[in-house]
C-alpha positions, 0 to 999 in steps of 0.5 A: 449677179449683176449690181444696180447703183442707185446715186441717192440725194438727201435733203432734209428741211425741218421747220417747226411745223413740216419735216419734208424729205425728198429723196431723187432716184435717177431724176424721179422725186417724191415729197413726203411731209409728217404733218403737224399744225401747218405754217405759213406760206414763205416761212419754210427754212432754207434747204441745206447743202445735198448730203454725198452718200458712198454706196461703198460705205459698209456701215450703210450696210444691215448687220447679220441677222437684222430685218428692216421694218415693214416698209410705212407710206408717209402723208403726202401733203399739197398746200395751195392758197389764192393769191388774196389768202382769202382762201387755203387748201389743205390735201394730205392722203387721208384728209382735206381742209379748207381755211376760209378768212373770216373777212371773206365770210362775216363783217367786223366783229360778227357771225352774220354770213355775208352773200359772198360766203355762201358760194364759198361754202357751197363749192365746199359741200361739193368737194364734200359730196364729192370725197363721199364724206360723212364726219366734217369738221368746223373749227372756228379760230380769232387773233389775239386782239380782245378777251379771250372769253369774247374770242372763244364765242365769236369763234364758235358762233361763226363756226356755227354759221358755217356748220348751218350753211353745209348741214342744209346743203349736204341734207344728208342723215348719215352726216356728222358734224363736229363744231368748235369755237378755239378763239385766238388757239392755235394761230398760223400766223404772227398775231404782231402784225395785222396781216398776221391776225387776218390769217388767224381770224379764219374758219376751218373745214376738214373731212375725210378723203374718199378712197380713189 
């Protein structure tokens, strides 16, 4: 019986909020994250050295009478923010979601959509038109700068501006919503600083991918 080796190179990254794992068989390479509230871009750790395998090694090999468990797809998740970071998306294998600032979208302190929010919405309904989505998500978020009571309600009356845009372009029966306001939970960023509290101050939209 002729033996295949495969030489196996692990590198294994943990940030508080991603757990990537890369493994390469023979140049090709697949990225697996276990997601869980995401990061900013540019705080990811610094990878460590490449870990040697020994393919020799008998404690790599499975104990008499053991099985391995049924094999499992890990989420899969691409990130991709405009260089403003006005705007941010989110795919995974089972969901997309995109974060809008709320700069982009209301003036200081209000709920009222500006003329320039309403093409951001729209190409989000197509995207939503075109995962053939019927549960959306609308979470609004804030920073941490006043009450929390005042956040919590601007957060949900801008989530609901939003909701209002989508629910009369979608104008589809078989659509569901779920509208929340988090005010300052939940923060992407270090509300320390005032770029920091502009990534936080955001609406998210979310929904199911469609099968391919």
């Amino acid at each position: 019986m002729t033996h295949t080796r495969l030489a196996a190179t692990l590198t294994l990254t943990v940030t508080t909020a991603t757990l990537l794992l890369t493994t390469t068989f023979h140049g090709a390479t697949a990225a697996y994250a276990e997601d869980s509230p995401s990061v900013p871009p540019g705080t990811e750790a610094t990878a460590s050295a490449p870990v040697e395998v020994d393919p020799n090694d008998p404690d790599l090999k499975i104990p008499e009478g053991a099985t391995l468990a049924e094999p499992k797809v890990l989420d899969i998740k691409q990130v991709v923010e405009d260089q403003s970071g006005e705007e941010r998306r989110e795919d995974t294998n089972a969901d997309v979601k995109f974060a809008l600032q709320a700069e982009v979208l209301f003036g200081k302190d209000s709920a009222r959509l500006s003329s320039a929010a309403q093409a951001r919405i729209l190409a989000i309904a197509e995207e939503i038109k075109t995962q053939n989505a019927t549960k959306i998500r609308v979470f609004g978020f804030t920073d941490d700068l006043g009450s929390s009571a005042h956040g919590d309600a601007l957060s949900r009356r801008r989530a609901n501006a939003v909701h209002d845009v989508l629910d009369s372009e979608l104008n589809d029966p078989n659509v569901t919503f779920e509208v929340r306001g988090y005010g300052e939970q939940y923060p992407i960023a270090d509300n320390s600083s005032e770029s920091g509290r502009k990534k936080n101050r955001r609406v998210e939209v979310s929904f199911p991918r469609g099968a391919s």
